[in-house]
Backbone bond lengths (Angstrom), bond angles and torsions (degrees), N, CA, C in turn:
res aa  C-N    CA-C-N  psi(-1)  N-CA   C-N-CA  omega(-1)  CA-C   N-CA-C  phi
1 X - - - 1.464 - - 1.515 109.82 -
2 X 1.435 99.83 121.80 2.008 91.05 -175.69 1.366 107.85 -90.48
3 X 1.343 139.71 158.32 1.419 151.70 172.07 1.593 115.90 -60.62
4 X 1.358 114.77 121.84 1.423 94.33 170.42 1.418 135.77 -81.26
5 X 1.370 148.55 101.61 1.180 139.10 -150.55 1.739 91.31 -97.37
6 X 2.008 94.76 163.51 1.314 116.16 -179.00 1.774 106.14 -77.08
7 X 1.383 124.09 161.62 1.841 122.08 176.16 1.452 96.61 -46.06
8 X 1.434 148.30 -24.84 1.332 147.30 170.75 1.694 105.84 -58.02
9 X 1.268 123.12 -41.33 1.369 124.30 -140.89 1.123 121.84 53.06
10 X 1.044 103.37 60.95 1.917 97.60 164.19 1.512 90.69 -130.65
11 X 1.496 112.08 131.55 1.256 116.18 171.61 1.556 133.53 -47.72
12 X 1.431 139.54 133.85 1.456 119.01 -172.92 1.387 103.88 -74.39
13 X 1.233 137.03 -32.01 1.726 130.72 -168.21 1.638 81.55 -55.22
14 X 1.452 143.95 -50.54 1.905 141.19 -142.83 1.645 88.51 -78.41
15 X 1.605 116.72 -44.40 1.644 117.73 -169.88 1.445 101.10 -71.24
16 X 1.315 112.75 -22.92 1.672 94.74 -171.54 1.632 99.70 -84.04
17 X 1.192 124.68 -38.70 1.110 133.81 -166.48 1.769 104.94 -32.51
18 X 1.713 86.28 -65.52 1.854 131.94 -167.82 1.163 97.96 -31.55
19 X 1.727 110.50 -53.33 1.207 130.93 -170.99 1.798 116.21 -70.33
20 X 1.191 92.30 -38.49 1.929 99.69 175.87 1.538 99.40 -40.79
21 X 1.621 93.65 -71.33 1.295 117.67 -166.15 1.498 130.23 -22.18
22 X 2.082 103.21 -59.50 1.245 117.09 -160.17 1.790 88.90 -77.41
23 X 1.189 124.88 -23.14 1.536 125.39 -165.73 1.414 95.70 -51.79
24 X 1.265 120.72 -45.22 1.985 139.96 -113.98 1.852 74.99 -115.52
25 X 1.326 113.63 -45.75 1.422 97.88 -177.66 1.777 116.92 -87.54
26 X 1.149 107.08 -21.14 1.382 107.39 170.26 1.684 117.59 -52.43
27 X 1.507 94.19 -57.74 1.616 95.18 176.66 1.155 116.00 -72.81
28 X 1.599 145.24 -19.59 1.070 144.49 152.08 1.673 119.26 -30.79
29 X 1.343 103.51 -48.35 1.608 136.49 -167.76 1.712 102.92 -50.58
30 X 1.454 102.41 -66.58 1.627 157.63 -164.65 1.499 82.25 -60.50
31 X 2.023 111.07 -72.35 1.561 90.84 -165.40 1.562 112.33 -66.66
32 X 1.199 126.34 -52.20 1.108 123.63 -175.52 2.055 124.48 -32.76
33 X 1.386 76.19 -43.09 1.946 84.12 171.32 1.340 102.86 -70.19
34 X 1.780 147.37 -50.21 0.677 117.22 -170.55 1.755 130.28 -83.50
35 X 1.516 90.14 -6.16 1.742 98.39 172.47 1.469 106.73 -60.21
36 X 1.840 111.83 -34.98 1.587 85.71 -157.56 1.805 95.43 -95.85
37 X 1.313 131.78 41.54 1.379 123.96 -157.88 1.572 78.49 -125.12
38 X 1.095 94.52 -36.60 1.934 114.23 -173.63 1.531 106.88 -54.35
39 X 1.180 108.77 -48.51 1.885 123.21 -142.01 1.511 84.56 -105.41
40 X 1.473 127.74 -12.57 1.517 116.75 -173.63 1.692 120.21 94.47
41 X 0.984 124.05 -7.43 1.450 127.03 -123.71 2.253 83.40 -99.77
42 X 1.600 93.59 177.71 1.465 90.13 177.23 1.490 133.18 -49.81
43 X 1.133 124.96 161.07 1.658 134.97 161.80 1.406 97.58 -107.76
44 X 1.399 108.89 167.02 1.460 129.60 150.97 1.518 116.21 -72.18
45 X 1.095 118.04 162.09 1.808 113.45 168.83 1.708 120.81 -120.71
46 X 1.478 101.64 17.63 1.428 114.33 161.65 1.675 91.21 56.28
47 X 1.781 100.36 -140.81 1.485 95.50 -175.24 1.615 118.18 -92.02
48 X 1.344 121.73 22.84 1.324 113.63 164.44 1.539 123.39 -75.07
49 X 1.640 101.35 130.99 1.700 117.22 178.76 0.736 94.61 -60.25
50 X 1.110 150.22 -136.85 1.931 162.82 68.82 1.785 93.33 -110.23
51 X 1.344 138.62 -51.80 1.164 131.97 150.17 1.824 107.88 72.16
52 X 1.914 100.50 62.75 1.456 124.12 -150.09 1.478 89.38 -103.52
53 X 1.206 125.03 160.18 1.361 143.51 172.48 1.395 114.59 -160.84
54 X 1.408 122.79 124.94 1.379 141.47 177.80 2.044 103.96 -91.47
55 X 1.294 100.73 132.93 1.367 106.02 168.80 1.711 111.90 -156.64
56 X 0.878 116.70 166.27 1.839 129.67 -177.51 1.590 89.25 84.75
57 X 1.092 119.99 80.25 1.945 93.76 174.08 1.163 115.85 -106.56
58 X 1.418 137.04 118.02 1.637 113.31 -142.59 2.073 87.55 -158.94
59 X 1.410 100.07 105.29 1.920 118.37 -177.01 1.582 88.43 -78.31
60 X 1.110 112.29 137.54 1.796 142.09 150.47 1.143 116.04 -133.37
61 X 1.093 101.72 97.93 1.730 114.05 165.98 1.270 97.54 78.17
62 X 1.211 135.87 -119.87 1.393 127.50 -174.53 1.303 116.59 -116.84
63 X 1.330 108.84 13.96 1.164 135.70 -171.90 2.043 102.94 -92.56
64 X 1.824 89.43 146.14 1.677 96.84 167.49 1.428 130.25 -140.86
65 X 1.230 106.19 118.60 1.647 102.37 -163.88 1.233 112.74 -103.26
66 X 1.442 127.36 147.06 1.739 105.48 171.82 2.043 97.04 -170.65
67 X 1.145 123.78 170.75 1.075 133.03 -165.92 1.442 112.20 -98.08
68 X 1.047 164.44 129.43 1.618 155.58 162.76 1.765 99.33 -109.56
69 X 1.124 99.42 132.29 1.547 116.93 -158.85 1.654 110.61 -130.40
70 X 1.210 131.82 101.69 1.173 131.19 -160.21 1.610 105.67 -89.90
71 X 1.267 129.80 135.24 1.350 117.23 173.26 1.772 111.34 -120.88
72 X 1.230 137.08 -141.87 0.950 142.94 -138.42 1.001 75.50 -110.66
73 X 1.929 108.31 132.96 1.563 136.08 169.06 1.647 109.06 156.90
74 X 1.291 91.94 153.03 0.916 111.01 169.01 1.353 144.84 -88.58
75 X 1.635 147.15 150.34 0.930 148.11 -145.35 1.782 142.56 69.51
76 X 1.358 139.04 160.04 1.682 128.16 -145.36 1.775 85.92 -116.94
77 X 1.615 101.83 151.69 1.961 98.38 152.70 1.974 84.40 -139.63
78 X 1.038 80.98 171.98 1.988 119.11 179.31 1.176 100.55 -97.81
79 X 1.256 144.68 -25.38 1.538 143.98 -166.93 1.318 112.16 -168.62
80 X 1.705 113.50 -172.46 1.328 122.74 168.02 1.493 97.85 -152.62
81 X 1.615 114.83 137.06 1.506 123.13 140.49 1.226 103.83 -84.82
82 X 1.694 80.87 148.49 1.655 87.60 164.33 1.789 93.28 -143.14
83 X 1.278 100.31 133.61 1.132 103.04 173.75 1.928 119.46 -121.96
84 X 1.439 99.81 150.40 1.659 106.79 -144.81 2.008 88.31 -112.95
85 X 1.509 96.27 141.07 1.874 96.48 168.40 1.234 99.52 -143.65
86 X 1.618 101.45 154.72 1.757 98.82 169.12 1.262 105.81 -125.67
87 X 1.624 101.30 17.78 1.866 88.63 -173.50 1.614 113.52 120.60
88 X 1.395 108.75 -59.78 1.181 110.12 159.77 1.578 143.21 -96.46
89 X 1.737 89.25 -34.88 1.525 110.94 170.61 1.414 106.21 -117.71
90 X 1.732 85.29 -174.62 1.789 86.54 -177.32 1.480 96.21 -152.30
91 X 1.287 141.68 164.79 1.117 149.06 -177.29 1.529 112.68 -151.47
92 X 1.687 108.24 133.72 1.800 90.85 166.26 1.240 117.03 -141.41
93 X 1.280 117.18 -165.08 1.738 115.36 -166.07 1.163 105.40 -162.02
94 X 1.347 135.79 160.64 1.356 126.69 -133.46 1.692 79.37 -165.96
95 X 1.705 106.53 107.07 1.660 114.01 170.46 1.917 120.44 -97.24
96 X 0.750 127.55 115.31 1.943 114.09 175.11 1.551 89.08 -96.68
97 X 1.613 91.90 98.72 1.667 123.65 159.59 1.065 127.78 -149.30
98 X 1.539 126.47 144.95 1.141 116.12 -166.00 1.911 93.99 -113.43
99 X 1.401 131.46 166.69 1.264 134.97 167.73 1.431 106.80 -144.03
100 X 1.054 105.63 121.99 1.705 115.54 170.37 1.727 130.04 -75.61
101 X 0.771 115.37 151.28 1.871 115.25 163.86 1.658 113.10 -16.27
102 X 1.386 117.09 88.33 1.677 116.95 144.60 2.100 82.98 96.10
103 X 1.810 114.68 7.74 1.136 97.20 153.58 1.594 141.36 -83.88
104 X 1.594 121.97 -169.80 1.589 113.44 -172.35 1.154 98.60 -136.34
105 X 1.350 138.79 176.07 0.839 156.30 -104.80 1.568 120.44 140.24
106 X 1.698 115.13 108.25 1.340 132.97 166.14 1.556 108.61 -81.59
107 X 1.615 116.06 142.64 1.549 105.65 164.33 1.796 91.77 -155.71
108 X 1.306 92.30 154.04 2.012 99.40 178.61 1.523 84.70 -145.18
109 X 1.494 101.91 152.68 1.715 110.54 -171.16 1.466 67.86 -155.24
110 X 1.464 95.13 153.71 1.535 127.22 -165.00 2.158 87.81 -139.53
111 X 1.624 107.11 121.95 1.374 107.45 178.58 1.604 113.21 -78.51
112 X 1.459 118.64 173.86 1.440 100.17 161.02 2.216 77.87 -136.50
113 X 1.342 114.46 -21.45 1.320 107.03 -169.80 1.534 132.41 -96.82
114 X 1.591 84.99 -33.29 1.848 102.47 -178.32 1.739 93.78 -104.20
115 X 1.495 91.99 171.78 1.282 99.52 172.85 1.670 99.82 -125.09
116 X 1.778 101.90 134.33 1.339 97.13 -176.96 1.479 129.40 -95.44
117 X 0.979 91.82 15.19 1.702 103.30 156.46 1.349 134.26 -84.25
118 X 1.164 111.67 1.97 1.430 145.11 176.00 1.082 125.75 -113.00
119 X 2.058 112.21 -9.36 1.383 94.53 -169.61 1.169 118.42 -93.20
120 X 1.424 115.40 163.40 1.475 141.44 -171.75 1.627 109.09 -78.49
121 X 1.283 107.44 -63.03 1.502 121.68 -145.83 1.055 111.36 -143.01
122 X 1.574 123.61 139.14 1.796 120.61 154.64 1.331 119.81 -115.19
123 X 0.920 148.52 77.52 1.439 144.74 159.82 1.327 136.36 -33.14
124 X 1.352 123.18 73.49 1.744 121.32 173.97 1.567 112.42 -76.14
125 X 1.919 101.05 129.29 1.376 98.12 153.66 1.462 99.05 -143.46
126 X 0.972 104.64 162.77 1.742 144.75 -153.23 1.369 81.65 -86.84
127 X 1.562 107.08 138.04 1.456 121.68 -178.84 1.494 105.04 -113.00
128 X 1.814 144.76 94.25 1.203 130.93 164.04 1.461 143.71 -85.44
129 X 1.167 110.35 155.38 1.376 114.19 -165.57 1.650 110.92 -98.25
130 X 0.950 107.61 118.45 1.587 111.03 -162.74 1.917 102.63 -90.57
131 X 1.036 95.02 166.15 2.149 97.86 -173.32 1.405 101.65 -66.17
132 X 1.154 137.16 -13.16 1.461 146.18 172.51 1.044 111.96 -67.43
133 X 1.670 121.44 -15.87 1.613 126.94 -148.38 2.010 136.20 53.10
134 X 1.544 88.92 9.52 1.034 113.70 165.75 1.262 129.39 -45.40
135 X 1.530 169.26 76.31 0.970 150.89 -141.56 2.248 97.46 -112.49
136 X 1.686 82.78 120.06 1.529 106.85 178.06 1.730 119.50 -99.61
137 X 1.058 120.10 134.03 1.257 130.53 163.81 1.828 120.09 -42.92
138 X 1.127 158.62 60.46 1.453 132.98 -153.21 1.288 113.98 -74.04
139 X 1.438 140.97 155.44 1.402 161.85 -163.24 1.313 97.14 -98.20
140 X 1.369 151.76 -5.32 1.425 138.73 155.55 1.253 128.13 -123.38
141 X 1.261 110.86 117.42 1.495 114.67 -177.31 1.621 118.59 -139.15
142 X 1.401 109.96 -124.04 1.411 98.94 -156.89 1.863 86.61 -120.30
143 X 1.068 130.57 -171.25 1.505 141.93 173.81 1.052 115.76 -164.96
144 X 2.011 130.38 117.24 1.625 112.29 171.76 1.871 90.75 -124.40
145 X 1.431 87.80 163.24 1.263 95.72 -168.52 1.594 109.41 -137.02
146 X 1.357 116.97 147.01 1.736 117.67 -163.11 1.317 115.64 -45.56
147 X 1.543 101.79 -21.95 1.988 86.45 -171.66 1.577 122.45 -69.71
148 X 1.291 105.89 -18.23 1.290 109.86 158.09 1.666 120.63 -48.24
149 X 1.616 115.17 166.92 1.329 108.33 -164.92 1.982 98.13 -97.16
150 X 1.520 96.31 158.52 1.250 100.90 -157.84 1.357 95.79 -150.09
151 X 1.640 119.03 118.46 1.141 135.94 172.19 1.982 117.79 -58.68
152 X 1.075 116.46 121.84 1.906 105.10 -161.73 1.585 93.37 -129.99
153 X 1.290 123.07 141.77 1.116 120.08 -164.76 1.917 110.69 -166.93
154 X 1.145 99.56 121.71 2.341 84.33 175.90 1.482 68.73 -124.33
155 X 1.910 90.62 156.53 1.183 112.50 153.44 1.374 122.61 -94.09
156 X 1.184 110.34 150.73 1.596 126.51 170.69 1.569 113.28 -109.47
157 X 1.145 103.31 151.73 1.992 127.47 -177.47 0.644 100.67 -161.72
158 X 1.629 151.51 3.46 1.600 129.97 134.86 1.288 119.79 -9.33
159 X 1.735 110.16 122.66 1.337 118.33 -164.43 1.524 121.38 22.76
160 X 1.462 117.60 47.31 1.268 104.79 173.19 1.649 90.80 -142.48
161 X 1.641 105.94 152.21 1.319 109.18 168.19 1.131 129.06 -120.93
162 X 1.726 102.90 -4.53 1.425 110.75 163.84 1.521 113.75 -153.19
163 X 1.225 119.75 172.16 1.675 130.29 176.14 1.551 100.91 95.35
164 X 1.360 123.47 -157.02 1.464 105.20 -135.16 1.649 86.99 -108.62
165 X 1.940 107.01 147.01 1.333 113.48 176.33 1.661 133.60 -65.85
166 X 1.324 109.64 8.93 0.998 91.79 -167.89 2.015 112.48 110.61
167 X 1.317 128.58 -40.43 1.084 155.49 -155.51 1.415 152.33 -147.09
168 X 1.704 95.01 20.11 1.232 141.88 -155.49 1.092 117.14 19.62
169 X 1.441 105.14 67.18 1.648 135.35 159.43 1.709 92.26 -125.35
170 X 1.746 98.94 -162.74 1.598 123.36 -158.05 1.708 108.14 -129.82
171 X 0.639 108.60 151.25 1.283 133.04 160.22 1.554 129.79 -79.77
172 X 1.330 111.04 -37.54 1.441 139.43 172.13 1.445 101.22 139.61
173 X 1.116 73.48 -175.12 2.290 101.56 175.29 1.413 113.53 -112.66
174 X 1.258 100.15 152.91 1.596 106.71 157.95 1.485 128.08 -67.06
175 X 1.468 145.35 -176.44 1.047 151.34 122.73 1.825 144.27 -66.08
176 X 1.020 121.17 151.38 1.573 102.76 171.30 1.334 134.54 40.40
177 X 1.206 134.27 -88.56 1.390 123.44 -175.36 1.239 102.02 -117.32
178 X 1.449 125.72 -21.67 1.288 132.35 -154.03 1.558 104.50 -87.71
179 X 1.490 130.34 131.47 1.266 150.19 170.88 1.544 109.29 -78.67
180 X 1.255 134.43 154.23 1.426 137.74 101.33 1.520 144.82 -16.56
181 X 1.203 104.92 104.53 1.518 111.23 169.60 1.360 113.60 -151.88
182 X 1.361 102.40 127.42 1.491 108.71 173.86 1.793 112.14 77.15
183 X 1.618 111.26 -5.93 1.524 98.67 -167.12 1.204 111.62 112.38
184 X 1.616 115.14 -29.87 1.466 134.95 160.36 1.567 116.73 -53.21
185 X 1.182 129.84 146.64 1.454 124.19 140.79 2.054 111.10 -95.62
186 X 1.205 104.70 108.90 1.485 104.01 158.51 1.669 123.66 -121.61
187 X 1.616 93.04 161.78 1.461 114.88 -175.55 1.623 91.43 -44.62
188 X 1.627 99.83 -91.38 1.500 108.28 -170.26 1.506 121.03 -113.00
189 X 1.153 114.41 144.01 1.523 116.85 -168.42 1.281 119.19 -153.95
190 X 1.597 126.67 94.42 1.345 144.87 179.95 1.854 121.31 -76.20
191 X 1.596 93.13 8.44 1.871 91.54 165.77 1.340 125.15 -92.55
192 X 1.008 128.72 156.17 1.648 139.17 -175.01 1.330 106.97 -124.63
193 X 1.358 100.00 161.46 1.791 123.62 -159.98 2.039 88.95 -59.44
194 X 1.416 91.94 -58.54 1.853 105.37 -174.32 1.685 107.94 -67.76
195 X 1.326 124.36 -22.15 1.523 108.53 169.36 1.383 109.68 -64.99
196 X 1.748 123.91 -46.03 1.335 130.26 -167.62 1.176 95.63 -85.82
197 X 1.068 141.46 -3.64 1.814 126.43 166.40 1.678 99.46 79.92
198 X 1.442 117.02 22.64 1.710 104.77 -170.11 1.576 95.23 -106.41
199 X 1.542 98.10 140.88 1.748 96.75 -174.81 1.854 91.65 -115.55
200 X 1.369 118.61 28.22 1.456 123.74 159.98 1.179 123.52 -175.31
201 X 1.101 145.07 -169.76 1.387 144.77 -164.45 2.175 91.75 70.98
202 X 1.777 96.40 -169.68 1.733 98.88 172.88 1.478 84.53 -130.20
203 X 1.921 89.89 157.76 1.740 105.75 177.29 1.771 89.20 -144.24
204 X 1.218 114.57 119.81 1.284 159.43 160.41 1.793 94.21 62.90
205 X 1.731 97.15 57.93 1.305 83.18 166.06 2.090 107.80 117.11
206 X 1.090 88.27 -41.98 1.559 101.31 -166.90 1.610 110.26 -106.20
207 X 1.535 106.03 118.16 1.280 109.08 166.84 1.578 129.96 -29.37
208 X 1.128 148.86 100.10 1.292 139.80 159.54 1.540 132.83 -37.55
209 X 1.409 109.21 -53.94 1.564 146.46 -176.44 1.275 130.42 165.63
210 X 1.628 120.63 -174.07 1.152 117.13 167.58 1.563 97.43 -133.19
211 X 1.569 107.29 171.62 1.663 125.23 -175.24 1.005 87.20 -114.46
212 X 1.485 111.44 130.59 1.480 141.72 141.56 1.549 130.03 -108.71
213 X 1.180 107.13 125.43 1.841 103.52 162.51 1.787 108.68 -137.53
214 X 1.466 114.78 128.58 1.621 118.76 -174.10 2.264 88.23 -82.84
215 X 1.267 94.37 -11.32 1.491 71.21 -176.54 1.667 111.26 -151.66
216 X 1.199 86.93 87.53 1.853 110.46 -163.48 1.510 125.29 153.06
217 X 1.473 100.97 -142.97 1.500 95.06 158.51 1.827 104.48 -159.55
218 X 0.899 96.37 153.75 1.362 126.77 -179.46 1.848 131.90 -80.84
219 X 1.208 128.04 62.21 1.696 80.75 -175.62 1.526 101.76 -127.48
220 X 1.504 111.68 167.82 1.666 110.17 -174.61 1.767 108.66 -88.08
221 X 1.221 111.24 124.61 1.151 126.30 138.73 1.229 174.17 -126.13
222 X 1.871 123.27 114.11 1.529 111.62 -139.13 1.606 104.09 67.01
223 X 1.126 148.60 32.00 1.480 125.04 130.69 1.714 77.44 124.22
224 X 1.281 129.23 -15.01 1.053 128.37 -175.24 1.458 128.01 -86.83
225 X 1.689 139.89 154.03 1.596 125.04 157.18 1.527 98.86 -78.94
226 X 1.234 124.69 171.07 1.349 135.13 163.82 1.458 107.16 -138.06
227 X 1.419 135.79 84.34 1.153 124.67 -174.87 1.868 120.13 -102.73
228 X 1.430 96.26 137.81 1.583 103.02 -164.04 1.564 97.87 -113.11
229 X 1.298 97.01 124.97 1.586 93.03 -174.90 1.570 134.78 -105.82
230 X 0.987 136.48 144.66 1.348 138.53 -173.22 1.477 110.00 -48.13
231 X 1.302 118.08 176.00 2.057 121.35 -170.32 1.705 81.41 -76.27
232 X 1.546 129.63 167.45 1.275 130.34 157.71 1.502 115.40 86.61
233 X 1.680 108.57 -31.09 1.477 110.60 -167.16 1.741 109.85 -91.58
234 X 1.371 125.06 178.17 1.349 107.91 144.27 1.596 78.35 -174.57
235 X 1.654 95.76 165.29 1.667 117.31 -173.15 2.036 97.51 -97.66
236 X 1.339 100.12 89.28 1.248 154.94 169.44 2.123 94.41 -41.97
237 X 1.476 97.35 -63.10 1.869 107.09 -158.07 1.326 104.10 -91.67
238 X 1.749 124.52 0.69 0.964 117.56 176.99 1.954 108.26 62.54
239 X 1.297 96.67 30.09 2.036 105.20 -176.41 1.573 79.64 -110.82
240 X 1.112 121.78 127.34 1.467 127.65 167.90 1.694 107.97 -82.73
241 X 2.040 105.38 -26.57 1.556 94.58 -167.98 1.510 124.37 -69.88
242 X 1.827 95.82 -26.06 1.522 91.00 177.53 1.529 116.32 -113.94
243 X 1.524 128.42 39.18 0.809 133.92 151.20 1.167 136.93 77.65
244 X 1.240 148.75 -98.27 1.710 129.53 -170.95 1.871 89.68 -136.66
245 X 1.197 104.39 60.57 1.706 110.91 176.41 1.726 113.98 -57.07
246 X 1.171 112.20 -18.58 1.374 93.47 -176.49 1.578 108.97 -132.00
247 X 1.607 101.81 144.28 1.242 136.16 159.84 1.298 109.78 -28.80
248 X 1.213 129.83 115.98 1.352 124.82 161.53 1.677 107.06 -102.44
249 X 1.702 119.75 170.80 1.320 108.78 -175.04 1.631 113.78 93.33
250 X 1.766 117.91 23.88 1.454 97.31 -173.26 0.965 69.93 -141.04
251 X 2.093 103.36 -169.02 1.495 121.22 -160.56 1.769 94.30 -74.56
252 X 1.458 113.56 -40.05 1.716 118.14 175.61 1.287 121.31 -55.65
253 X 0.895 105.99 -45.66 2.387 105.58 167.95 1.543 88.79 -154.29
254 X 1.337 102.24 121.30 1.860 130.12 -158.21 2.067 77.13 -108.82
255 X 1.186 96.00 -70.82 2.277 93.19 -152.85 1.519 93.18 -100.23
256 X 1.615 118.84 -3.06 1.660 111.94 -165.89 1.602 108.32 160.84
257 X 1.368 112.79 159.07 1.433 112.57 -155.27 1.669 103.46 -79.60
258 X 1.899 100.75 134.45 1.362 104.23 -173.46 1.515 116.27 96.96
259 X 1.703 116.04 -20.39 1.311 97.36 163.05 1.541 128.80 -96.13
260 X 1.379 118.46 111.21 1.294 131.02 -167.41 1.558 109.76 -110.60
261 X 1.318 104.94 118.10 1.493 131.73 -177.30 1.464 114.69 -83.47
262 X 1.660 96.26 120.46 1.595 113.41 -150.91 1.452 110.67 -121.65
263 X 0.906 129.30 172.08 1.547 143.41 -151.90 1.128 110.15 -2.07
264 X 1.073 102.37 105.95 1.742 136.03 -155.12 1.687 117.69 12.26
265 X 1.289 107.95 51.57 1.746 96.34 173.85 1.545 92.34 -106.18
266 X 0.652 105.57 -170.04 1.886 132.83 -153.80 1.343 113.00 -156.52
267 X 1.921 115.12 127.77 1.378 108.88 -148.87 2.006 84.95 -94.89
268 X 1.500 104.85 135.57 1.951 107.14 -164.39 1.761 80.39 -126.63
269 X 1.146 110.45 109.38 1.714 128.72 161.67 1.455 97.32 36.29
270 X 1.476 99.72 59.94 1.692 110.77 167.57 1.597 136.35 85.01
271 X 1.401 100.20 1.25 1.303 125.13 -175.17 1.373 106.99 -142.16
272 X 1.920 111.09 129.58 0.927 127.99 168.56 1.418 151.05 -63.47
273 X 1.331 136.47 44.78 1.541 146.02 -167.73 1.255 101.18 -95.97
274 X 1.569 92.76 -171.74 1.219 115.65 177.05 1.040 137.42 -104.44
275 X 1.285 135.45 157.00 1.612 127.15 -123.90 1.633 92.51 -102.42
276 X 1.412 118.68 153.19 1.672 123.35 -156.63 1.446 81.18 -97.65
277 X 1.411 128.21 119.80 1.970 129.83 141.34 1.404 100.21 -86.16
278 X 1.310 125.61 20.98 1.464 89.76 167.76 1.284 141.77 -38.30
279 X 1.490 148.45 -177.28 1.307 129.48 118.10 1.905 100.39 -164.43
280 X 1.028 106.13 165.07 1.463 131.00 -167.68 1.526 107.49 -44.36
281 X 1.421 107.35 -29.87 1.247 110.42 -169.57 2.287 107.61 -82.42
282 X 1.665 84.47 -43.77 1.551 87.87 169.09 1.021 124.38 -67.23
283 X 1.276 142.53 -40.26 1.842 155.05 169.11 1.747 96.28 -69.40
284 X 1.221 125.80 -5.57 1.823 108.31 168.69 1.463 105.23 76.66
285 X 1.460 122.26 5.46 1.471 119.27 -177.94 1.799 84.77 -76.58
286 X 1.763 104.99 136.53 1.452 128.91 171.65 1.600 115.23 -115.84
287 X 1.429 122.89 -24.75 1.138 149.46 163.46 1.430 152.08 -139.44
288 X 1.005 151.44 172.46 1.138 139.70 -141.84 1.819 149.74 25.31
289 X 0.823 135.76 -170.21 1.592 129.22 -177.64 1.376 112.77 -107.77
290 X 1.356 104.90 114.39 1.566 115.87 -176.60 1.910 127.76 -119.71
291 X 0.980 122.74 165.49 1.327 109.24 178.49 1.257 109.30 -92.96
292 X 1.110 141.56 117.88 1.379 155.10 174.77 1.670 100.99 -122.67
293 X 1.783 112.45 137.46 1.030 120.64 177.65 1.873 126.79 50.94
294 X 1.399 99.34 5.89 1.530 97.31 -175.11 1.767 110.73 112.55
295 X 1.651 101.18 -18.83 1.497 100.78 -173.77 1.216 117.59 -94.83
296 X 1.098 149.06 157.21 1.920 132.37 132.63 1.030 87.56 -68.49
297 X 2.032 86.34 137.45 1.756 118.07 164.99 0.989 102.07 -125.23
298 X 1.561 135.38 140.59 1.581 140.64 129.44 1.506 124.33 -45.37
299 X 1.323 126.34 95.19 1.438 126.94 -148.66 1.799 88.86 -108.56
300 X 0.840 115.46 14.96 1.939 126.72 -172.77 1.063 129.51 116.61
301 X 1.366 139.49 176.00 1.306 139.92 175.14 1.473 98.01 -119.29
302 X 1.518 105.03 119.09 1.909 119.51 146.59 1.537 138.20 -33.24
């Protein structure tokens, strides 16, 4: 018995099949979208940027502070997760905020699970609100990760009951008439920040300063900053309050502050020489891949 085919020739048992098929995958399609609309779970964000960046990230005590900075992009969220790891654990927190184009954003999260001296990673994603009023999780967001620089800091109150911790927090206050000095509470007290030479901590009452470093850490001791600085950095102005301000590694301080690389060398991973023109054509390389200047080059194929 031969098959009857359509003026195409394609057999109808193959068209019906075709047809089974796309049915069986359509609703496949269908359930799957509505399982995950069901269960809560991520969306895509099509062509919205949001195009988020975290900076200042700076642990006190168990505490974490840091900036989220929105830049140029497109599209709205209702919230943000952010979720926290140190490697072993993970912790998260769930904000209803909105941030606009090239806005900022303060946030401090206090752990009860991870420890943030350990942590690894923060993960922001944008929480949307669907026409249902649904509010969805989205699958693209932002990611920072420890190698970035990170402000680290505990406070101290060793023998002190008031003036500043260490971490530009307190210790406490006095009462009534009695001032701060030294960590002390006293009756009366005729010293100043500039008699004791302290550019932080308080002396009889009156702030001194605070310690800052964007790339290290900072903390006051005895009336003093003590700033410890990140690989690359170093305190350049001789200002202890704000810490390791300058770049090391350029033609202006190449191995350390003040060494500036002169008639025409160029500061190359901390050391001052002179700058490589090599190229394949000057060294007579015609083929193969060679190191020139520090790089592999493809100088041709043989």
């Amino acid at each position: 018995m031969q098959l009857k085919e359509d003026k195409r020739g394609i057999p109808r048992s193959i068209i019906a099949i075709l047809i089974i098929f796309s049915f069986f995958a359509s609703v496949g399609i269908l359930f799957l979208a509505i399982n995950s609309f069901i269960r809560g779970g991520s969306v895509p964000l099509g062509d919205s940027s949001f195009n988020l960046k975290i900076e200042n990230v700076q642990i006190i005590d168990n505490e974490l502070f840091f900036t989220l900075k929105r830049n140029l992009g497109g599209g709205t969220f209702v919230g943000l997760n952010f979720e926290f790891c140190d490697g072993s654990k993970s912790e998260s927190f769930k904000e209803k905020i909105s941030i606009e184009e090239f806005g900022m954003k303060s946030f401090n999260f206090t752990f009860k699970k991870i420890n943030p001296n350990n942590l690894q990673n923060i993960t922001v994603l944008p929480i949307i609100a669907l026409k249902s009023g649904r509010e969805i999780k989205g699958d693209v967001g932002y990611t920072w990760d420890s190698s970035s620089d990170i402000y680290r800091c505990t406070s101290n109150c060793t023998d002190r009951i008031c003036g500043d911790n260490g971490c530009k927090g307190s210790c406490g206050g006095c009462s009534g008439e009695m001032v701060c000095s030294l960590g002390k509470c006293v009756i009366s007290c005729v010293d100043t920040c500039s008699s004791l030479g302290h550019e932080c901590d308080e002396v009889c009452g009156k702030n001194c300063g605070n310690c800052f470093n964007s790339h290290g850490s900072n903390s006051c001791i005895e009336g003093k900053c003590n700033p410890v600085c990140s690989a690359g950095y170093d305190n350049c102005d001789n200002n202890r309050t704000n810490g390791c301000e300058t770049q090391l590694g350029t033609d202006l301080n190449c191995a350390s502050c003040g060494n500036v690389c002169i008639g025409g060398n160029v500061c190359t991973k901390g050391v001052c020489s002179v700058p490589c023109i090599d190229t394949c054509t000057s060294l007579n390389y015609s083929c193969g891949v060679h190191t020139i200047c520090g790089n592999k080059v493809l100088c041709g194929i043989c």
